[in-house]
ROTORZA-439710 format. One record per residue (C-alpha): residue number from 0; residue in three letters; chain; x, y, z. Coordinates in pm, 1 decimal, decimal comma. Layout:
N
REC/NUM/ala/A/X/Y/Z
...
This chain:
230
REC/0/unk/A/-1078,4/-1442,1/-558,2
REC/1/unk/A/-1416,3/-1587,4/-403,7
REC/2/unk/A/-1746,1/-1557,9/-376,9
REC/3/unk/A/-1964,3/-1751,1/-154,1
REC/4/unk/A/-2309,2/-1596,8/-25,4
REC/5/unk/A/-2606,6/-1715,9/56,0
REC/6/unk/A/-2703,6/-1971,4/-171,3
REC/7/unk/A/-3052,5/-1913,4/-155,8
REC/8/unk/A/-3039,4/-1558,9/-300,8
REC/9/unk/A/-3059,7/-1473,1/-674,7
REC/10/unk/A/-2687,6/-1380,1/-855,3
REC/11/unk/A/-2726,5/-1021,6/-917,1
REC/12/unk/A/-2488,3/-771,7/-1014,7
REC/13/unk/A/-2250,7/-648,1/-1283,4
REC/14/unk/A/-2004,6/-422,9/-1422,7
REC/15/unk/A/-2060,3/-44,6/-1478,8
REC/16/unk/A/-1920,6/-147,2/-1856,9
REC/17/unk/A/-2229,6/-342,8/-1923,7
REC/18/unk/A/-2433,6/-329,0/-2243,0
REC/19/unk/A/-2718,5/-416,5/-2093,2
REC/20/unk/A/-2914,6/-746,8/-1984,4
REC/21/unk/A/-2975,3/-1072,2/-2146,0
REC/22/unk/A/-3237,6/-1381,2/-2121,8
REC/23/unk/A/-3062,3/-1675,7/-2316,3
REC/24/unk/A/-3022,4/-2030,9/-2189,2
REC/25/unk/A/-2696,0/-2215,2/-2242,7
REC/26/unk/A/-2543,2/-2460,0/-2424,1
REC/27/unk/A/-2540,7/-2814,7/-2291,2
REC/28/unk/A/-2235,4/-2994,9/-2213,3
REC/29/unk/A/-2012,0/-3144,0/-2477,1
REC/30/unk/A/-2034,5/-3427,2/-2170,2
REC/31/unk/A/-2422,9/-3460,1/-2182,5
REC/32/unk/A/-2509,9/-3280,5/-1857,3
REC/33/unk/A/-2689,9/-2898,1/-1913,4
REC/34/unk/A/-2565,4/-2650,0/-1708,7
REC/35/unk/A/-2805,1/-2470,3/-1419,8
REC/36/unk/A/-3000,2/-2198,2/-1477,5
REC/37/unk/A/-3122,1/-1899,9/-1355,7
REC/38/unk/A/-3406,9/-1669,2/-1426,5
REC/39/unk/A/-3228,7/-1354,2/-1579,5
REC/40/unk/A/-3281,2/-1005,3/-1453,0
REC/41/unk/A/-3580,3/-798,8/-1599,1
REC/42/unk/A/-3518,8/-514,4/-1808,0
REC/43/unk/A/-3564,0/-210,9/-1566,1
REC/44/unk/A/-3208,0/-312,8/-1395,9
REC/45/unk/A/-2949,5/-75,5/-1269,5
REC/46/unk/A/-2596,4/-59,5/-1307,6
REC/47/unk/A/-2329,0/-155,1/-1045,8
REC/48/unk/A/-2223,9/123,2/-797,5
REC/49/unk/A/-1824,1/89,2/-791,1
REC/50/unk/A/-1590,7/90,3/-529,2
REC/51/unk/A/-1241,2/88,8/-455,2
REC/52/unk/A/-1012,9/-35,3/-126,6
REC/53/unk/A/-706,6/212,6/-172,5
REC/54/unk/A/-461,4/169,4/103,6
REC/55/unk/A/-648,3/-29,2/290,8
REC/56/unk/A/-974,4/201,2/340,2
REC/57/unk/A/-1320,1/235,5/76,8
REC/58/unk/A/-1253,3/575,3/-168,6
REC/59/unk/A/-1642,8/658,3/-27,2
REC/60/unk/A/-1768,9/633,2/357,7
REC/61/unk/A/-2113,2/538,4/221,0
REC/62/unk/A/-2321,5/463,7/-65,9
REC/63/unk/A/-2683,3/409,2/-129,9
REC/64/unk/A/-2881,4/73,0/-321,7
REC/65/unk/A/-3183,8/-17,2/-381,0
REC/66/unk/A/-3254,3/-459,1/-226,2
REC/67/unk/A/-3136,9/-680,8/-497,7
REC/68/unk/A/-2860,8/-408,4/-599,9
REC/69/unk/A/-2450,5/-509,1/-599,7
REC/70/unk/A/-2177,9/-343,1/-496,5
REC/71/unk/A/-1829,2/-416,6/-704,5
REC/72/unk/A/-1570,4/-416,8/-465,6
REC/73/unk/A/-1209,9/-349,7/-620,2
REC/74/unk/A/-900,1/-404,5/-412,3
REC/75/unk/A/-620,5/-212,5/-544,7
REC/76/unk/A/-380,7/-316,1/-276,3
REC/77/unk/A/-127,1/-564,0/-240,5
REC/78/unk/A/-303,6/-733,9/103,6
REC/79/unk/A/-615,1/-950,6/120,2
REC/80/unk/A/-939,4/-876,6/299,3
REC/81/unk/A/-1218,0/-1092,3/399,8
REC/82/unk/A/-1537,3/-870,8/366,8
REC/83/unk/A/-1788,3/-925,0/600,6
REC/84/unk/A/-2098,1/-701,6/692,9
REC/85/unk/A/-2252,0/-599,5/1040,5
REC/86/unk/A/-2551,5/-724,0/1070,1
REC/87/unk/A/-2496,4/-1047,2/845,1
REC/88/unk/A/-2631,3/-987,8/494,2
REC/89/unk/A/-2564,4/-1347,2/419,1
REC/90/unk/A/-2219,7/-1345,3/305,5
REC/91/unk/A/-2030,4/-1694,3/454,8
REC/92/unk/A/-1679,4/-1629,8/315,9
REC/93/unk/A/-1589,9/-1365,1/62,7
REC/94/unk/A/-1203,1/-1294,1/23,4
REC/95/unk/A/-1054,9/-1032,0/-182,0
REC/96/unk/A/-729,5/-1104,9/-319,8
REC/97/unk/A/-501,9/-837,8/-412,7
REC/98/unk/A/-558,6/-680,8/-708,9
REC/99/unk/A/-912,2/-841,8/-750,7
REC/100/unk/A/-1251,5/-748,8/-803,2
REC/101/unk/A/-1547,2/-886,7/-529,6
REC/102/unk/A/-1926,0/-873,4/-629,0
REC/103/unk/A/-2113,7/-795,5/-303,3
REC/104/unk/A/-2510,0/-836,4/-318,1
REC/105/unk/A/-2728,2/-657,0/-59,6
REC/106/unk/A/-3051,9/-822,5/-76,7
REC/107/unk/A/-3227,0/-700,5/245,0
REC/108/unk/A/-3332,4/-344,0/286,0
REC/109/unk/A/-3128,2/-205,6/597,4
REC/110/unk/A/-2811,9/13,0/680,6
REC/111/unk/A/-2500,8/-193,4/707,5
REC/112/unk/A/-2138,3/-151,9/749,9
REC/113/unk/A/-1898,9/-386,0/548,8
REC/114/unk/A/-1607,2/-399,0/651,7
REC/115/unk/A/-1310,5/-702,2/660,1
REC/116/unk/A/-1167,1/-987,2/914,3
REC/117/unk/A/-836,4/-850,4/869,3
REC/118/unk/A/-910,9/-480,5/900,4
REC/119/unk/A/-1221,5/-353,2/1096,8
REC/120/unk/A/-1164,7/-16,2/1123,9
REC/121/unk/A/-1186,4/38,2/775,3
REC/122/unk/A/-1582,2/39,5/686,3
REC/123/unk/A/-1844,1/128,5/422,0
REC/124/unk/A/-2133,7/201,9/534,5
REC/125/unk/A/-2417,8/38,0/241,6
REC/126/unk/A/-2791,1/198,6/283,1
REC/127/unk/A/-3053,7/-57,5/104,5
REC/128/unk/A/-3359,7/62,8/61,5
REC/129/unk/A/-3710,5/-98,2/44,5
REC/130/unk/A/-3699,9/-80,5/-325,9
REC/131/unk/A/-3671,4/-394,0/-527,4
REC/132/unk/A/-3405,6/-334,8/-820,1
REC/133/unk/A/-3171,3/-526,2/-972,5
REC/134/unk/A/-2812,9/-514,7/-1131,8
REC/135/unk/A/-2821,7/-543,3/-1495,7
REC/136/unk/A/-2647,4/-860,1/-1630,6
REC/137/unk/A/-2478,0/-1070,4/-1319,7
REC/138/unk/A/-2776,8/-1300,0/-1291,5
REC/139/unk/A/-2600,0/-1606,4/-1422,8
REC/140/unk/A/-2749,0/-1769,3/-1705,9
REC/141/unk/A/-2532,3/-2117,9/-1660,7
REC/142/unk/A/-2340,6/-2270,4/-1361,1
REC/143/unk/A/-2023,4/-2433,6/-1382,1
REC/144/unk/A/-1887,0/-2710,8/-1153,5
REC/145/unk/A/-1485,2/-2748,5/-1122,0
REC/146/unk/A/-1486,9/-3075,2/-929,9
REC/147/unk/A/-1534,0/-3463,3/-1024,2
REC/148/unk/A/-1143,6/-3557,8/-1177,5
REC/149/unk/A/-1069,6/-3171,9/-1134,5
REC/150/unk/A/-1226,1/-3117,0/-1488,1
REC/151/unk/A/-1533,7/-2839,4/-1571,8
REC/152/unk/A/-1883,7/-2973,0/-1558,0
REC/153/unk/A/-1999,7/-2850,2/-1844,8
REC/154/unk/A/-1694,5/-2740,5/-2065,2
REC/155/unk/A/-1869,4/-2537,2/-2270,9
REC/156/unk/A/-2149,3/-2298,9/-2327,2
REC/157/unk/A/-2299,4/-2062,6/-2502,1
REC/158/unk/A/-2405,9/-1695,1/-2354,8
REC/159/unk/A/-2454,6/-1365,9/-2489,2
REC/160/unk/A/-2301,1/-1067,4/-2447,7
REC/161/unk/A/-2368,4/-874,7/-2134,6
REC/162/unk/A/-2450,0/-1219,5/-1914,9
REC/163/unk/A/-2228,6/-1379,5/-1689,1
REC/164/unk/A/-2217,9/-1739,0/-1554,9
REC/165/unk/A/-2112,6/-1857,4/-1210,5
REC/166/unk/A/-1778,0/-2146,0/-1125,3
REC/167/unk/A/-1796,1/-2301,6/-832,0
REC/168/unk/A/-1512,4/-2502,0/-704,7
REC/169/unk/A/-1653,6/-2815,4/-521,6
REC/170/unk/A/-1315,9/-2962,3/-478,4
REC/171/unk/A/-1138,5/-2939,7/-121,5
REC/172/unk/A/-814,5/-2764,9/-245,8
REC/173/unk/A/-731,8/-2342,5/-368,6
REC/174/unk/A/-719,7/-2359,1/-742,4
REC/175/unk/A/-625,1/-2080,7/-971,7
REC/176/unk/A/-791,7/-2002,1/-1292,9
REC/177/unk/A/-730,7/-1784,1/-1573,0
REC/178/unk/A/-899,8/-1709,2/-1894,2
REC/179/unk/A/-761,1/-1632,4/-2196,5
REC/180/unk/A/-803,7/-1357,3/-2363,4
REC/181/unk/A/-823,8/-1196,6/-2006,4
REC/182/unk/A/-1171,7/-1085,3/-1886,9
REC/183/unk/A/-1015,0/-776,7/-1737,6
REC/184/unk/A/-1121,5/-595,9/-1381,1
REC/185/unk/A/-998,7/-898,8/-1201,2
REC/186/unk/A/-1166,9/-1153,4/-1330,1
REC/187/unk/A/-919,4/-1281,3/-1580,6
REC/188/unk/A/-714,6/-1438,0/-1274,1
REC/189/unk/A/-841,3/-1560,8/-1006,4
REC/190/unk/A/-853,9/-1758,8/-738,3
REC/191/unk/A/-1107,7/-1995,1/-573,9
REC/192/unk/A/-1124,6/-2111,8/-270,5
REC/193/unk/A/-1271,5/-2476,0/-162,4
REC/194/unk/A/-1646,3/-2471,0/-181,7
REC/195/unk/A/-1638,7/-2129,1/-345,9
REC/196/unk/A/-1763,4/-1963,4/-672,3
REC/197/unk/A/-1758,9/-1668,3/-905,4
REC/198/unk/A/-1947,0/-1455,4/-1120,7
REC/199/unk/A/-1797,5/-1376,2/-1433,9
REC/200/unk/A/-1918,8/-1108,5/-1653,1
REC/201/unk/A/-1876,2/-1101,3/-2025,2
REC/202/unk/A/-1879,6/-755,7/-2210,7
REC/203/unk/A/-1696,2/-826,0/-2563,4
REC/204/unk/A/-1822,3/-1151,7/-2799,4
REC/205/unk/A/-1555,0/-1448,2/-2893,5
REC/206/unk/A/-1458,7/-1721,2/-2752,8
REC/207/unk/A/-1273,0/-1744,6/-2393,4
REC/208/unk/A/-1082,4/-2026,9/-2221,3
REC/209/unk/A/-1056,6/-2091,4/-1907,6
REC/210/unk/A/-807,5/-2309,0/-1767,5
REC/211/unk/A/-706,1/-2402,0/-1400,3
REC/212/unk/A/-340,5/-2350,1/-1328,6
REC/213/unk/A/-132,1/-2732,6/-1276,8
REC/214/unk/A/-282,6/-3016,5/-1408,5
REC/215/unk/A/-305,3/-2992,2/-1796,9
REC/216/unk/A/-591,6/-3014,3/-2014,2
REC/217/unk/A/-840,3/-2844,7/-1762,0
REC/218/unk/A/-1060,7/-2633,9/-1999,6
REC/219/unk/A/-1386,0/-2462,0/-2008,0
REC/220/unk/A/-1477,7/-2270,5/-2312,2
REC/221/unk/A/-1721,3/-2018,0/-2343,9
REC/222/unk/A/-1868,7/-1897,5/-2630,5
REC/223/unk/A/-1999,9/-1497,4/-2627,0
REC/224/unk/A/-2241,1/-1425,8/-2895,9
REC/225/unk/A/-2278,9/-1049,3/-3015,1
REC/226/unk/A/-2618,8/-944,9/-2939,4
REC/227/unk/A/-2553,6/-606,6/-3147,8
REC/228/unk/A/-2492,1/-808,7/-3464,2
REC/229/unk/A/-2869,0/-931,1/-3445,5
């Protein structure tokens, strides 16, 4: 799966599943370097609106967000679709995979129609309105680099539960990565495409490894503390 939007807009988004949203910084590197961070979502957020590509069409003709809103995008087919919206909303190259999950922020209030590369015909028409809102949870708290000797930069941090953190794959090749135990909704397995990244959203506490399929070795771990317990 990938994600690549426009850069200079704030990660927003998250699952329907969420408990709620989070402020905490993470952990450092075990390598040195501290991971990038972003300012986390304030506390009047909204949850995801869902929806589903079901042989090959959207389960809804429209739905309605608020700017700074995300739509989660699951493809329950077996083909691939590279989502695009008319007019541009700022997304450069989003695929989704079969079987995968796509976060899709609007961050512009206007009426827009997203459809894919592969199948036109088959739209969602997204209303944004003027109001500023945002997703509960999705605004990544750390970023993770897969590149320099195709190892994680950092491999490992620290979030709580109900934050996410972004991977983006700065090396020039499709790599496959999958976390164990599996994040569920898609995000367990994915793939990444070069010069792409992904949100990953993390409802339960423990620990979770994440390892890119082929070479050996290539971990990131990432620690989930349970908010509830405190």
């Amino acid at each position: 799966m990938s994600n690549n939007w426009l850069g200079a807009v704030a990660l927003v988004g998250a699952s329907a599943l969420l408990a709620g949203c989070g402020n905490s910084q993470s952990n450092p590197a075990s390598s040195g370097s501290a991971p990038t961070s972003v300012q986390a979502a304030p506390a009047n957020c909204d949850p995801a609106v869902n929806v589903n590509v079901v042989n090959d069409a959207y389960d809804q003709t429209s739905v309605n967000l608020d700017a700074g809103n995300t739509l989660l995008v699951m493809n329950k087919t077996n083909n691939t679709f590279t989502l695009v919206t008319k007019p541009d909303d700022g997304l450069r190259y989003m695929v989704l995979d079969p079987q995968e999950m796509e976060h899709v922020p609007f961050t512009k209030p206007g009426s827009y129609v997203l459809s894919s590369k592969e199948h036109r015909a088959t739209a969602l028409t997204v209303n944004v309105s003027a109001t500023q809102r945002y997703t509960c949870g999705e605004q990544a708290v750390a970023e993770i680099h897969f590149g320099a000797h195709h190892a994680f930069g950092p491999q490992d941090v620290t979030v709580n539960k109900g934050e996410s953190i972004q991977i983006d794959n700065d090396t020039k090749q499709t790599i496959t990565v999958d976390s164990t135990p599996d994040l569920g909704m898609g995000m367990g397995h994915q793939l990444y495409h070069p010069g792409e990244h992904q949100t990953l959203l993390f409802n339960d506490n423990g620990t979770y490894t994440f390892r890119v399929e082929g070479p050996p070795g290539q971990t990131l771990r990432v620690n989930v503390a349970d908010t509830d317990a405190k």
